[in-house]
C-alpha positions as CSV (number, residue, x, y, z in Angstrom):
1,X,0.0,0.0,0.0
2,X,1.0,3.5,-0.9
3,X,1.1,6.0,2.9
4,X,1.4,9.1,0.9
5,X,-1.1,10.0,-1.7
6,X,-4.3,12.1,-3.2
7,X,-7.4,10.6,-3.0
8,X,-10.7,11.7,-4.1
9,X,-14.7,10.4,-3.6
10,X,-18.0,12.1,-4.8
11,X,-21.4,12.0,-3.4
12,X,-24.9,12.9,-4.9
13,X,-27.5,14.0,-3.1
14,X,-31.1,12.6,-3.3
15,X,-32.3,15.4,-5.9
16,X,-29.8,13.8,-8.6
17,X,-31.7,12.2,-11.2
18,X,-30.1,9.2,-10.6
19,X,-30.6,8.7,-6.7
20,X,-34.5,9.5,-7.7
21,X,-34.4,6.3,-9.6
22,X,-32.9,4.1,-6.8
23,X,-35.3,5.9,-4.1
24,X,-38.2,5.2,-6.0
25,X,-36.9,1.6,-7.2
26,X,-36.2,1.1,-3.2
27,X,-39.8,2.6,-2.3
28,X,-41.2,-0.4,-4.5
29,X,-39.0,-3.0,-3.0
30,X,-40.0,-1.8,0.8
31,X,-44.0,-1.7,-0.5
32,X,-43.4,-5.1,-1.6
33,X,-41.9,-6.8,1.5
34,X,-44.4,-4.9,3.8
35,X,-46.9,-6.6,2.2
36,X,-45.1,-10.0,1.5
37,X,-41.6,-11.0,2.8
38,X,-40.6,-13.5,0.5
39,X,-41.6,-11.2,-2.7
40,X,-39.1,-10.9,-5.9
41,X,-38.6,-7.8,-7.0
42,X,-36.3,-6.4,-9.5
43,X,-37.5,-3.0,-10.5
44,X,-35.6,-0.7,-12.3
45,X,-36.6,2.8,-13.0
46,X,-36.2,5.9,-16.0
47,X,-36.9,9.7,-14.2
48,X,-36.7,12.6,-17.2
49,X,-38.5,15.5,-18.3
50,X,-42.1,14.9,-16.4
51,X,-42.2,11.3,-16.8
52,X,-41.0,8.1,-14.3
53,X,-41.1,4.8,-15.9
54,X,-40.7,1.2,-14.1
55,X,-39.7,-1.9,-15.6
56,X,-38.7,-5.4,-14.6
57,X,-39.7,-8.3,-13.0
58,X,-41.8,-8.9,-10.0
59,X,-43.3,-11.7,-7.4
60,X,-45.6,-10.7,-4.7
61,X,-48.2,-12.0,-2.7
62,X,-51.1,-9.6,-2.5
63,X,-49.9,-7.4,-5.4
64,X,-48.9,-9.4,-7.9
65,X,-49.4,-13.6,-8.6
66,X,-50.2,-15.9,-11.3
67,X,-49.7,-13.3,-14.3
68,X,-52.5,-11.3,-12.6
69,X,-52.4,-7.5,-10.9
70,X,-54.7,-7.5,-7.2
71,X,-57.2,-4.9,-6.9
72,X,-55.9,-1.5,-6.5
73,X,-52.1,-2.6,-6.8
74,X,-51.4,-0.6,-9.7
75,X,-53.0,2.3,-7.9
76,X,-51.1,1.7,-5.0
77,X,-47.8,1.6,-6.9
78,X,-48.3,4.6,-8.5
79,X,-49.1,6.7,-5.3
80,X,-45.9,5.0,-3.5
81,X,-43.6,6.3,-6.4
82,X,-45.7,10.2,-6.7
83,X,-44.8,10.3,-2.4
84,X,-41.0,9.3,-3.6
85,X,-41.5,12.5,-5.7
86,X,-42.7,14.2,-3.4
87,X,-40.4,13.4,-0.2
88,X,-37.3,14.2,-2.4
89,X,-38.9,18.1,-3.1
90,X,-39.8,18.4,-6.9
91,X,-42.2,20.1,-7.6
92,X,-41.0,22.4,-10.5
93,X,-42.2,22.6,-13.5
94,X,-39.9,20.1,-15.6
95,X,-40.8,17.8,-12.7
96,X,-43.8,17.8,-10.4
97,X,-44.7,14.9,-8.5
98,X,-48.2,16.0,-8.9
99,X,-48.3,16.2,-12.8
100,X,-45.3,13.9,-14.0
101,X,-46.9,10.8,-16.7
102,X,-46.0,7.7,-14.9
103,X,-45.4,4.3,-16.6
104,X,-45.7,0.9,-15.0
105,X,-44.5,-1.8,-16.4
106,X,-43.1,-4.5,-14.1
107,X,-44.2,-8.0,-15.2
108,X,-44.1,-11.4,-13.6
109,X,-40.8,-13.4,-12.7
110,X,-39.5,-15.5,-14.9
111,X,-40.4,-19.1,-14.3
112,X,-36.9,-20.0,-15.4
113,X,-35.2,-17.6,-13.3
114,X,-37.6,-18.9,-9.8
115,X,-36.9,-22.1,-10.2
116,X,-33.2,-21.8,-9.8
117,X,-34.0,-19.1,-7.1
118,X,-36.6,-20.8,-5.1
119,X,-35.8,-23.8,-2.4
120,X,-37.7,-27.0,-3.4
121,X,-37.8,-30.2,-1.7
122,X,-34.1,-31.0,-0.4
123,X,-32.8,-28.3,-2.8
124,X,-31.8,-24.8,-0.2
125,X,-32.6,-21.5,-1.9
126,X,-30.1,-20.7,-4.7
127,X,-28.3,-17.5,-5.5
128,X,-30.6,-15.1,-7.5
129,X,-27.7,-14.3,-9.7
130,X,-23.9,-15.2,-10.5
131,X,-21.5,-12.7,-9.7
132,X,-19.0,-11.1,-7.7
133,X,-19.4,-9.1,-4.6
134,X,-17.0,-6.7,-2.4
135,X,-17.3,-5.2,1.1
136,X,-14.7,-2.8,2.5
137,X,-13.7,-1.4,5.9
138,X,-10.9,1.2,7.3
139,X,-9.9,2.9,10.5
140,X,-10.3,6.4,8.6
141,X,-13.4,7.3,10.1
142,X,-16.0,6.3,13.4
143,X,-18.3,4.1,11.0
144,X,-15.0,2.9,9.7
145,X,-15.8,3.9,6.0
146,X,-13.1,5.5,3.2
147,X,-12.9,9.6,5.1
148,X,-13.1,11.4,1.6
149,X,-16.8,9.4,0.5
150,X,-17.5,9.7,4.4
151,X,-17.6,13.7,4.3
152,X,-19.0,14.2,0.7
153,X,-22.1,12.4,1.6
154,X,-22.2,14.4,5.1
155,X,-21.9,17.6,3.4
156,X,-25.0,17.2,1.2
157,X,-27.1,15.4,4.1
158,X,-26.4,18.5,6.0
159,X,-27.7,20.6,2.7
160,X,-30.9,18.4,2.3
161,X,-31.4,18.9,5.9
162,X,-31.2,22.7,5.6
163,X,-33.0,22.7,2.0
164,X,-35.9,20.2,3.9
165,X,-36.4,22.9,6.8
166,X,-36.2,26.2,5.3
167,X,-32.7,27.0,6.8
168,X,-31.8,27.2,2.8
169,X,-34.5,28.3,0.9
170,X,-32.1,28.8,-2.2
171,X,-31.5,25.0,-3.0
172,X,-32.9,22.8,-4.8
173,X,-32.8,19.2,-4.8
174,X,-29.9,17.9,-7.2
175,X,-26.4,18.5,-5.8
176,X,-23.1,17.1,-5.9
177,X,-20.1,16.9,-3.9
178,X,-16.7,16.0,-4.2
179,X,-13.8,15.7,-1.3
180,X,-9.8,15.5,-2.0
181,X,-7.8,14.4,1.1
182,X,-4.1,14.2,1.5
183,X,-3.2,11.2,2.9
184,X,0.5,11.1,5.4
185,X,1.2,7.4,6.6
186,X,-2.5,6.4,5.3
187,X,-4.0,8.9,7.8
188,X,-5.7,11.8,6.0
189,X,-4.2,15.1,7.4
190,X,-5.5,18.0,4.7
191,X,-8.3,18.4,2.6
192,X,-6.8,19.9,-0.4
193,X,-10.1,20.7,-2.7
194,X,-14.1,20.6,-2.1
195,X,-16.3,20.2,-5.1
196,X,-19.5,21.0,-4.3
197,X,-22.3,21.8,-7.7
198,X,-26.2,22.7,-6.0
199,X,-28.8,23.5,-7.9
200,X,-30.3,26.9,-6.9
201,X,-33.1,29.1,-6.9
202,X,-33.0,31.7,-9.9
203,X,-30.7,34.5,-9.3
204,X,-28.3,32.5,-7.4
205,X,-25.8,32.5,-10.1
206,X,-24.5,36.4,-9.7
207,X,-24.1,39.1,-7.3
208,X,-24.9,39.0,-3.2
209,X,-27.0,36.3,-4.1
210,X,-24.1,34.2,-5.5
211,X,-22.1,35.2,-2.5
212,X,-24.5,33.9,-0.2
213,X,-24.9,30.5,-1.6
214,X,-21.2,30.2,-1.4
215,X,-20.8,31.4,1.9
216,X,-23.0,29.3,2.9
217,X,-21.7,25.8,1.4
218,X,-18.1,26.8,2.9
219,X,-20.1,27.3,6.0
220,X,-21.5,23.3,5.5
221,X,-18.2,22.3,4.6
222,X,-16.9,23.9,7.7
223,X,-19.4,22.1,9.8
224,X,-19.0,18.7,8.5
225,X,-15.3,18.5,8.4
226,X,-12.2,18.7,11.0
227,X,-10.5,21.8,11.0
228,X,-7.7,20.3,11.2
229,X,-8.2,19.1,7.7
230,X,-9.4,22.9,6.5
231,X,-6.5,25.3,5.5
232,X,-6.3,28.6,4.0
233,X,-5.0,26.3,1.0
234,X,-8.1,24.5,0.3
235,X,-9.6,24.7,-2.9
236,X,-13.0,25.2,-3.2
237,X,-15.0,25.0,-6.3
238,X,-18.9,25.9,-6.3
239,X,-21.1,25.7,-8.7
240,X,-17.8,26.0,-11.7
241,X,-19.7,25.9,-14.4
242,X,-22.5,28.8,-13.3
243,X,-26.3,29.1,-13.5
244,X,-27.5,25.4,-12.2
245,X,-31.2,26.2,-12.2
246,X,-32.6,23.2,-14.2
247,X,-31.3,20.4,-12.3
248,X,-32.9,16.7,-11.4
249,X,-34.5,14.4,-14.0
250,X,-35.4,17.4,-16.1
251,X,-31.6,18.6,-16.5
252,X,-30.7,15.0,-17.4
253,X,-32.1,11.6,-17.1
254,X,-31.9,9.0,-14.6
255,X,-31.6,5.5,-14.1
256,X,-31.6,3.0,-11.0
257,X,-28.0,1.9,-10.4
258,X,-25.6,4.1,-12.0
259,X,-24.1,5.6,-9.1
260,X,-22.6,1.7,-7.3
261,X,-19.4,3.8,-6.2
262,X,-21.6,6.5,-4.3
263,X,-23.1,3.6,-2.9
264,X,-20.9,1.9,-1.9
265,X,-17.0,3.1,-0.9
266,X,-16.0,6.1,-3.4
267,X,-13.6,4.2,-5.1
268,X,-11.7,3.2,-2.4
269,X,-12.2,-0.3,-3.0
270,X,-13.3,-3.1,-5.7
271,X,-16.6,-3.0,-6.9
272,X,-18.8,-6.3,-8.3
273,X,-20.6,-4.2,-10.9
274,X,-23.8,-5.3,-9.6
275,X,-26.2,-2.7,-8.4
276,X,-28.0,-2.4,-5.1
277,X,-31.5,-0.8,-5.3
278,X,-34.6,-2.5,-6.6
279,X,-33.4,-5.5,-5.7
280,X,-35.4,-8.2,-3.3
281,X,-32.6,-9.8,-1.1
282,X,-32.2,-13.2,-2.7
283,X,-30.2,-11.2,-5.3
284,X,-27.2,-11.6,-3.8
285,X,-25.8,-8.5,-5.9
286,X,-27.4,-6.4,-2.8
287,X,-27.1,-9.4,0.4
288,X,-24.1,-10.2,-0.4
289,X,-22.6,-6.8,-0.5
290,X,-24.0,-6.3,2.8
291,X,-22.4,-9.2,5.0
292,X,-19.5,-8.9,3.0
293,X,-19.2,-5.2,4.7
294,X,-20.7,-6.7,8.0
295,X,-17.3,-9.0,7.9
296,X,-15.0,-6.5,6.6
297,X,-16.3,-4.5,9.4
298,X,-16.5,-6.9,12.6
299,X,-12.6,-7.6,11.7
300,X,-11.5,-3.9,11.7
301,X,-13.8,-3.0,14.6
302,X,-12.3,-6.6,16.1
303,X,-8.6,-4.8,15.6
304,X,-7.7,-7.7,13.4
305,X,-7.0,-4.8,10.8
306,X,-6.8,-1.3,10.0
307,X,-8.1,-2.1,6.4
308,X,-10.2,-5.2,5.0
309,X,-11.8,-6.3,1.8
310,X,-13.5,-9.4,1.2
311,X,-15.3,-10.7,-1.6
312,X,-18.0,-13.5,-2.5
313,X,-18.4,-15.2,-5.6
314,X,-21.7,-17.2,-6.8
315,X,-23.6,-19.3,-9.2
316,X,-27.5,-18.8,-10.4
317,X,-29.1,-21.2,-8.6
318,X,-26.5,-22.6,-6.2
319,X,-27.0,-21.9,-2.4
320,X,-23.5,-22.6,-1.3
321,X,-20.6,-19.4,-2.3
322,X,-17.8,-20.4,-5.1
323,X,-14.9,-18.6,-3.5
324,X,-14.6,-16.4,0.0
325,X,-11.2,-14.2,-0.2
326,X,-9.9,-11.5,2.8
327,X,-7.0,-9.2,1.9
328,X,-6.2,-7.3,5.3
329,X,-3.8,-5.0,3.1
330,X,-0.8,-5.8,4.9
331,X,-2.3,-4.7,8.6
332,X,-3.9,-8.1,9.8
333,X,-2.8,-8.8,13.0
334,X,-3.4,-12.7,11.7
335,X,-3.1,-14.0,8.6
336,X,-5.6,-13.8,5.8
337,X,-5.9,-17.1,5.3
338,X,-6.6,-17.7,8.8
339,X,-9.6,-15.2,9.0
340,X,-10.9,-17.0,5.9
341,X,-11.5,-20.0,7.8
342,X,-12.4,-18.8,10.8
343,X,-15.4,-16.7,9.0
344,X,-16.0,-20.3,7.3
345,X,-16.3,-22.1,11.0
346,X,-19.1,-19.8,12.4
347,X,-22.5,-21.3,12.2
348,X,-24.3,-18.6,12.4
349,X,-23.6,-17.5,9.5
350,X,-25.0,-19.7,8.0
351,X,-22.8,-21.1,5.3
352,X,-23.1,-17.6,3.8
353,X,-25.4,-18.8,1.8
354,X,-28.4,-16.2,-0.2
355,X,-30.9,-17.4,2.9
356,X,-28.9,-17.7,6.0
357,X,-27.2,-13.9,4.6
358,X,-31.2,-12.6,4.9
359,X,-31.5,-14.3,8.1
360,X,-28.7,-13.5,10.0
361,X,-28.9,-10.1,8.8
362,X,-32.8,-10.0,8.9
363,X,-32.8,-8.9,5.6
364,X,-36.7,-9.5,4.3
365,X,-38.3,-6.1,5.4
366,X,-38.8,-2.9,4.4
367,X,-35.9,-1.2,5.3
368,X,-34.5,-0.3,1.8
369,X,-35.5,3.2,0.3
370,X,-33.7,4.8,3.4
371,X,-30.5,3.1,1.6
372,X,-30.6,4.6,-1.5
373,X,-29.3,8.0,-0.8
374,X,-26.1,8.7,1.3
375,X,-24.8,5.6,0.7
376,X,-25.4,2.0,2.0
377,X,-22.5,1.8,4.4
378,X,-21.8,3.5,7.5
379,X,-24.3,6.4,8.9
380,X,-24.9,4.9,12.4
381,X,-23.8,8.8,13.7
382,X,-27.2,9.4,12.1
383,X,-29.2,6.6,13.2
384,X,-29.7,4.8,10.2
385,X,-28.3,1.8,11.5
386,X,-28.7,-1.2,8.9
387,X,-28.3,-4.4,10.3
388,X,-24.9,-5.0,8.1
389,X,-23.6,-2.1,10.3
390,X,-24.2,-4.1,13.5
391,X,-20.3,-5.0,14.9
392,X,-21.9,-8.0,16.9
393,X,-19.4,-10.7,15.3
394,X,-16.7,-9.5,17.1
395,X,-16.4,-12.2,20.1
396,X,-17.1,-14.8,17.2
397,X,-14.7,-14.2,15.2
398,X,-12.0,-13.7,18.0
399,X,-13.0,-17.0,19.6
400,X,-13.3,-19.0,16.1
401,X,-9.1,-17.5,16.3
């Protein structure tokens, strides 16, 4: 590993026309397990110019079974993705949650794809997918996440929070941030340039008016990070290119899972490629991600390591995992190997298999829309404690040592 370097993570806030399609993508999944907790859902959605379109493929009792819709269901669906709307703040007129066409086209699960999926007699519940799958954990920050993604999503929570109660009145939903940190020893000591593109009431883009919005994202950037890390030479850039007055799915479409490094850790580790939201948890694209950071953090938090990625490998169908691999980075206080199996030897893990992942974690409820903005990983500061956040494998993993 490299001690002295540059390093850089973005963040997008919920406004971005991309996070709109995971929230609303998310929202479905949540409506879906509330109402059935072994429902398949794979919903992916298109947000542009006044219009939010769904498509994909869908299992769920109450809503949705034997090629039929239940009464009201579409109705239903179609309320739950105008509140998404709604929630986030747009109502302009290039995109109003009151006024926006909406499509819906989800359609039954394949038959071929459930009956790899499902469990059947002495066959366990298989993977919903092949693929690979990465979690991550550092000492860099209290939730033990990457510091530079850590304090680009904080800084646009904070802006949401002051947009959301009229503490900002100038900002609009769609913003994006970006942190530099300049890393000594692997410890980040500076932040060397801020990034940080809102989109604004009009007039915001000249005069006192432009002054204020900038004074008052250095104010938010002063909030959110150490001072020690804040110098007279860090560069900020706000709003570089201008006037950002049309902003969200009406400045540019959007589409569920095209932001997987804001999800996820900013770059500061591998990725699968698979996407999170709108995603039941059978597909082990999202469960898997999420003990794989449950691990990767139990063994930092354990002080087995300052840094850890693990990844998971599976087959379509296949219940067991092809391949578990830990790289500590060179700060394991054990070997790799050695953590490998002793991950392998805890029972209640179950195998790490699709189902005993969404049982140990308690994966089949709605708890998914709050996910999709701000990241997956870390936030317990905030409350939004995911169940992949818990650091209860700690004795385990010590003892199975």
């Amino acid at each position: 590993m490299r001690s002295n370097y540059l390093f850089t993570s973005e963040s997008v806030s919920e406004g971005h026309p991309d996070k709109v399609s995971d929230q609303i993508s998310d929202a479905i999944v949540d409506l879906f397990l509330s109402k059935d907790p072994e429902a398949r859902i794979a919903c992916e959605t298109l947000t542009t110019t006044q219009l939010v379109v769904l498509a994909g493929e869908i299992r769920c009792k109450g809503v949705y079974e034997n090629g039929a819709w239940a009464p009201g269901a579409r109705e239903e669906i179609e309320a739950t993705v105008r509140n998404v709307v709604k929630d986030i703040g747009y109502a302009q007129d290039g995109f109003h949650w009151q006024t926006l066409r909406f499509e819906n086209n989800l359609h039954g699960q394949s038959a071929h794809i459930a009956q790899g999926v499902d469990a059947s007699g002495n066959k366990d519940e298989g993977a919903g997918d092949q693929g690979i799958m990465f979690g991550f954990a550092c000492d860099e920050t209290p939730d033990l996440m990457p510091a530079t993604l850590y304090y680009s999503h904080k800084i646009l929570e904070r802006m949401a929070a002051d947009r959301h109660s009229g503490a900002a009145p100038f900002l609009e939903p769609d913003t994006k941030s970006q942190v530099t940190l300049k890393f000594d020893n692997g410890k980040p000591v500076a932040a060397t340039a801020i990034v940080v593109s809102t989109q604004h009431a009009k007039g915001y883009d000249k005069g006192a008016e432009e002054a204020t919005l900038k004074a008052y994202v250095k104010k938010v950037v002063a909030d959110v990070i150490p001072a020690a890390l804040l110098s007279d030479a860090t560069v900020y850039h706000i709003n570089p290119t201008g006037s950002f007055e049309i902003g969200g799915p009406d400045g540019d479409a959007g589409l569920t899972g095209r932001k997987i490094i804001v999800d996820t850790y900013g770059g500061a580790a591998p990725h699968g490629g698979g996407a999170f939201s709108g995603k039941d948890p059978t597909k082990v694209d999202r469960s898997a991600a999420y003990i794989t950071r449950y691990l990767a953090k139990n063994i930092v938090a354990a002080g087995l390591a300052k840094r850890c990625t693990i990844q998971l490998a599976y087959a379509i169908g296949v219940s067991a995992p092809l391949s578990l691999y830990v790289d500590t980075h060179g700060t394991g206080t054990v070997g790799d190997d050695k953590i490998e199996a002793a991950i392998q030897s805890i029972s209640k893990l179950g195998g790490l298999t699709p189902r005993g992942i969404r049982t140990h974690l308690g994966l089949n409820k709605p708890i998914y829309r709050k996910t999709a903005a701000y990241g997956h990983f870390g936030r317990t500061a905030e409350g939004d404690f995911f169940p992949w956040e818990r650091t209860d494998l700690i004795d385990d993993l010590k003892a199975a040592l």
